[in-house]
C-alpha positions as CSV (number, residue, x, y, z in Angstrom):
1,X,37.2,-19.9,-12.7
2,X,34.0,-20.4,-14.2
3,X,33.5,-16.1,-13.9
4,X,36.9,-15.5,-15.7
5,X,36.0,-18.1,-18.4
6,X,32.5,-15.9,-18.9
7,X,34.4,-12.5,-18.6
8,X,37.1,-13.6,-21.4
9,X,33.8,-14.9,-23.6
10,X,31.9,-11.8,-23.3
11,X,35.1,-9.5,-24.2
12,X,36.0,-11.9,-27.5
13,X,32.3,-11.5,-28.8
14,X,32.1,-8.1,-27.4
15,X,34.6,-7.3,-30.2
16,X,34.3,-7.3,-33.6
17,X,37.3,-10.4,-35.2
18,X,39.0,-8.5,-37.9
19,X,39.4,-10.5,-41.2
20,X,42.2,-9.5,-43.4
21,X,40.8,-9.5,-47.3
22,X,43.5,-9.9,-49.6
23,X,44.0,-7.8,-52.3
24,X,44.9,-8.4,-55.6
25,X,47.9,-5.7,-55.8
26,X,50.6,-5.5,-58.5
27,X,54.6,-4.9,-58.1
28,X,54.9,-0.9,-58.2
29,X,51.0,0.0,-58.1
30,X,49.5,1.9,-55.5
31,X,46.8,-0.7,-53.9
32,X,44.6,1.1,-51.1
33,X,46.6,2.5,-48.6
34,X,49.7,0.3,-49.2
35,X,51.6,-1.3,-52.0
36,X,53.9,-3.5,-53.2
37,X,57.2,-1.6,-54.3
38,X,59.3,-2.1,-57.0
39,X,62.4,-0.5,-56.9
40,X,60.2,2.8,-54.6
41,X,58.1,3.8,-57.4
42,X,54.7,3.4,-56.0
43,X,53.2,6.0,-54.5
44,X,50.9,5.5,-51.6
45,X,47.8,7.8,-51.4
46,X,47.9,8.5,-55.1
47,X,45.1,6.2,-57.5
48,X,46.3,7.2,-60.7
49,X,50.2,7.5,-61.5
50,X,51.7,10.3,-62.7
51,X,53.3,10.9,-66.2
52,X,56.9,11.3,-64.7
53,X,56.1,8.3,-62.4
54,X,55.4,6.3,-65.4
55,X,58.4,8.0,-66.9
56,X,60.8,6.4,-64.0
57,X,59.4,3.3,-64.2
58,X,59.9,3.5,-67.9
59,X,63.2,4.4,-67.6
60,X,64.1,1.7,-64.8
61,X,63.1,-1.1,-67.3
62,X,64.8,0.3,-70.5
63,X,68.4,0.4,-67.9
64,X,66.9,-3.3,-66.8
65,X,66.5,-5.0,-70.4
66,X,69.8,-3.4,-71.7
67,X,72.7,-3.3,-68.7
68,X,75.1,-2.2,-71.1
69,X,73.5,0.6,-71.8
70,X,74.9,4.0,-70.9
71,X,72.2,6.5,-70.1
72,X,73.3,9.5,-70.8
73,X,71.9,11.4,-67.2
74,X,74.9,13.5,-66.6
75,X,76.6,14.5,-70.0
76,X,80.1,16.4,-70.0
77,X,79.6,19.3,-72.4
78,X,82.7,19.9,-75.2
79,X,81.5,22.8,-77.2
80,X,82.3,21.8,-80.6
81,X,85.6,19.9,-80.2
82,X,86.4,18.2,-83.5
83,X,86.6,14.7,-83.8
84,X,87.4,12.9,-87.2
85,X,86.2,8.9,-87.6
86,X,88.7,6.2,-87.4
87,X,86.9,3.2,-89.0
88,X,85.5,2.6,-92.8
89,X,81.3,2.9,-90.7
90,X,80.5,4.6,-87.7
91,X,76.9,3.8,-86.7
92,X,75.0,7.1,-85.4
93,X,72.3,5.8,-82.8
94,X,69.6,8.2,-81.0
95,X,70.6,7.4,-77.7
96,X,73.8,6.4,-76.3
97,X,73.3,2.7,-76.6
98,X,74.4,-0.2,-79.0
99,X,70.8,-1.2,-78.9
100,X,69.3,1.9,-79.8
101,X,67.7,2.8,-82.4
102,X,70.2,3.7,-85.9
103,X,69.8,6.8,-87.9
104,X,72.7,6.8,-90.1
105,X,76.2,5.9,-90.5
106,X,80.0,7.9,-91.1
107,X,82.3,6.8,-93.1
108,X,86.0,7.2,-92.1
109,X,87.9,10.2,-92.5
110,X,84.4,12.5,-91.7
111,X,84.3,15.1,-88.6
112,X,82.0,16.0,-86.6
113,X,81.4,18.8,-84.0
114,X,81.2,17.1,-80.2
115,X,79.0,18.7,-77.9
116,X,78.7,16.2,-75.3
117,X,79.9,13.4,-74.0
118,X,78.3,10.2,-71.7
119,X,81.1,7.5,-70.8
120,X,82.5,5.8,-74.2
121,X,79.7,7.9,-76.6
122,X,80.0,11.4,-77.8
123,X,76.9,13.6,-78.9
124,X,76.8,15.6,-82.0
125,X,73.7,16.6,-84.2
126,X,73.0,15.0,-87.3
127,X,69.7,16.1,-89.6
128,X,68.9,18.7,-86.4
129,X,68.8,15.8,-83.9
130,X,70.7,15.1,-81.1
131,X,72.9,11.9,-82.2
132,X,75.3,9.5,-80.5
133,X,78.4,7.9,-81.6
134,X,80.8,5.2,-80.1
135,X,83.5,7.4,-78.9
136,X,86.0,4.4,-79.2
137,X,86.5,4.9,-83.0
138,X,86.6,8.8,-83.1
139,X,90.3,11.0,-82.9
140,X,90.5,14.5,-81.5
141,X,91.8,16.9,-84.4
């Protein structure tokens, strides 16, 4: 007994104890050779992020703060179909949001050349921009 007791003692201190050192890692970084991930943006084996990974992340948190936004990823073309205002002020936005950011307004009774469309907003171009309308208060002509 006494021989197993000094066998199991000499192959404990033989061996190196391992002590885990906690790092001080952040949701979505890469931290050493693991991370923490946030919705899979980090990237493992990568120090520095990349522009489009900052770009995703960016994006990720824009769709988070505003849920009723409608991101305009997969726009359905119309090549120029007409559409004429329905209400006295139609507020043109940069991005089809309600929270984005307003660059002008129509009054009713204007047209405007559609070129695309993203769930309830249509895209035109206004000043040589890409621009957004709610497509709620437009007509087809």
């Amino acid at each position: 007994m006494n021989r197993l007791w000094i066998l199991l003692l000499v192959f404990v201190l033989g061996h190196p104890i391992s002590i885990a050192n906690a790092k001080n890692c952040k949701k979505g970084q890469p931290c050493g050779n693991s991370c923490i991930s946030w919705n899979k943006t980090c990237r493992i084996g990568s120090a520095n992020t990349s522009a489009s990974t900052r770009t995703v992340v960016s994006q990720e948190k824009s769709h988070l703060q505003s849920p009723n936004a409608d991101i305009a990823s997969n726009p359905v073309l119309e090549n120029g179909q007409l559409y004429e205002v329905t209400i006295d002020k139609l507020n043109i936005r940069n991005q089809p949001n309600k929270n984005a950011e307003l660059l002008g307004a129509l009054s009713k009774g204007e047209r405007i050349s559609v070129l695309a469309a993203s769930g309830d907003w249509k895209a035109f171009l206004f000043q040589d921009k890409l621009a957004w309308v709610f497509s709620k208060h437009l007509k087809a002509v």
